[in-house]
N, C-alpha and C positions, 0 to 999 in steps of 0.2 A: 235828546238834550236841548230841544228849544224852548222849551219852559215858556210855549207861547202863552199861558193861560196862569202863569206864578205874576200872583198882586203886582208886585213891583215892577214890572215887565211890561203894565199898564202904558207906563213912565214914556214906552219910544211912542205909544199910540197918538200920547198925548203934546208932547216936547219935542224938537228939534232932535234928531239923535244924538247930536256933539252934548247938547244940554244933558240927557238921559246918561251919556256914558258918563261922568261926571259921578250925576245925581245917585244911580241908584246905587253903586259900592261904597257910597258915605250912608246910605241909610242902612244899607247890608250892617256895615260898621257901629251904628247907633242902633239899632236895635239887636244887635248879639249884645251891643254895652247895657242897655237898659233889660234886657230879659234876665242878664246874668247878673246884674245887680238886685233886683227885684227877690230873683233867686235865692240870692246867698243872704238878703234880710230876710226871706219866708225863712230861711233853718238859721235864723236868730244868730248874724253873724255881726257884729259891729259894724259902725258907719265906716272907720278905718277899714277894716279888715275887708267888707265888701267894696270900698274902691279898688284897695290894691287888687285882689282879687280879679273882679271885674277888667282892670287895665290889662293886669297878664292876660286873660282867659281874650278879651277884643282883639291885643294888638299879637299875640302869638303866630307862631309859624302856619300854622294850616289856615286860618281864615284869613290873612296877609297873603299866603302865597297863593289860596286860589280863592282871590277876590273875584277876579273878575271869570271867573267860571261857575258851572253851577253846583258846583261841590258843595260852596261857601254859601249858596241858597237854601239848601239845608241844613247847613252844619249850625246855622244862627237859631234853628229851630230847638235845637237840645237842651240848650238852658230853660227855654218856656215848658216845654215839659215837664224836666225833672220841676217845675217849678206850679206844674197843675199837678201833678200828682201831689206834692205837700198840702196842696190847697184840697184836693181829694181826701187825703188822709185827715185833716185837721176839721174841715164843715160836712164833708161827703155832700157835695151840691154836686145838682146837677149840671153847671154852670160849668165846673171844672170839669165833667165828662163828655158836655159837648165841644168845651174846647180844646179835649185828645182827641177827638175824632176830627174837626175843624184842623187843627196844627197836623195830622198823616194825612188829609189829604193835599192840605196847600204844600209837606211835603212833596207830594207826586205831581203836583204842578213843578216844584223846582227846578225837576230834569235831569237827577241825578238820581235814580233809586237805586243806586251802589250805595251811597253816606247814607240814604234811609235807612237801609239796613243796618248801617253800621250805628245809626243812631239809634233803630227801634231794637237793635240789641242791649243796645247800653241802659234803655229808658227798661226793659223790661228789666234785667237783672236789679234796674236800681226800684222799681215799683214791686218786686218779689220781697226786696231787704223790708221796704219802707213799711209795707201792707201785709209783711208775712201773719200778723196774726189779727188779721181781718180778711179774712179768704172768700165771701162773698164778695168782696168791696174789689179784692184783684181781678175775679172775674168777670165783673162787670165793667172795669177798666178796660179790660183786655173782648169787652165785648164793644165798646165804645171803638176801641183802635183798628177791629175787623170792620167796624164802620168807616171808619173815615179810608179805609182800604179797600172798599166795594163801591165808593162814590167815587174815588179817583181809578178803577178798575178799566175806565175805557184810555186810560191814560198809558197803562202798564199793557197792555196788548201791544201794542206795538213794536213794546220794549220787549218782551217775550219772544215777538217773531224776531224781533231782530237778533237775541240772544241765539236763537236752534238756528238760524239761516248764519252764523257766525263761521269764522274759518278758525277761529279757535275752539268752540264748541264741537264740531267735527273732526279737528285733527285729535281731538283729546278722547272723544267717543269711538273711535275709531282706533287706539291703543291696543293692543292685547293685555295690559297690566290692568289689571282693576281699578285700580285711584287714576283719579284724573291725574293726579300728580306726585312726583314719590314722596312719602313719609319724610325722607330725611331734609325735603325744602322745605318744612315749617322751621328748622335751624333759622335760616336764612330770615325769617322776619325778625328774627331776635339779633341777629347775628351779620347782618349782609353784607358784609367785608370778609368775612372767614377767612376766604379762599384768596383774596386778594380783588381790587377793584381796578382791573388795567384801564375802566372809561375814564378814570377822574383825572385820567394828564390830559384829557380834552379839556377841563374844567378850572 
């Protein structure tokens, strides 16, 4: 997670650190604003409509609450996406293809290749809908994204050893039940009070 080498991260080499901690979660916050407004004008949203838009989508709970971590170093990346891919689908430039592979590896710079995933699932399901019937055009998308994922590959080594060398990776491998986890805890994403939540009288 030290995203020594994500763009904006430049900011402590360069700045005071007091200065840098400031600086870079106001442009973290301006550019999730400016990529998700660009966005929602590429799929022809009104001037209104992509403000308000835009404001909810900046100031909401997940990139608020983990500004200053690197969760929120990714998570600003999902709107340029979904917003190369329209631009994929509308010119087919090569332009928008190197800038899906450019945008997954500066993901892997971020330091977070948990929200990668959870973004590059989101960008694929929404790039199957968009491009479903231009099926060369996906897979060279999706040949574009194995690129920007084998230029940041010495990045994710790391994160691999450290995943298998994990004490939750081994206590789970080492189960007799087959799933890592029982079926019946996927409730619990939907659901995660069910049962009752005794932590939240700490709260």
């Amino acid at each position: 997670q030290a995203a020594f080498l994500y763009p904006l991260n430049l900011f402590y080499y360069l700045l005071p650190v007091s200065v840098s901690l400031n600086l870079i979660p106001l442009l973290k916050l301006s550019l999730l604003f400016f990529f998700t407004f660009i966005y929602l004008k590429k799929i022809r949203c009104s001037d209104s409509a992509s403000l308000i838009g835009t404001l909810i989508t900046t100031f909401s709970a997940f990139p608020i609450q983990w500004l200053l971590w690197p969760h929120s170093n990714v998570f600003i990346l999902l709107p340029l996406l979904l917003y190369l891919t329209e631009l994929l689908k509308e010119e087919n430039s090569r332009r928008a293809l190197y800038g899906i592979s450019l945008v997954y590896f500066i993901g892997i710079t971020a330091g977070h290749p948990e929200t990668l995933l959870h973004i590059g699932i989101v960008h694929f399901i929404y790039s199957v809908i968009r491009l479903f019937r231009m099926r060369a055009l996906l897979l060279i998308e999706a040949f574009f994204v194995t690129v920007g994922f084998a230029l940041g590959a010495f990045l994710l080594l790391p994160f691999i050893e450290y995943v298998f060398n994990s004490y939750m990776f081994s206590m789970r491998t080492s189960m007799n039940s087959i799933d890592s986890l029982p079926l019946f805890g996927l409730v619990y994403y939907f659901f995660p009070f069910l049962l009752g939540g005794p932590h939240l009288q700490y709260y």
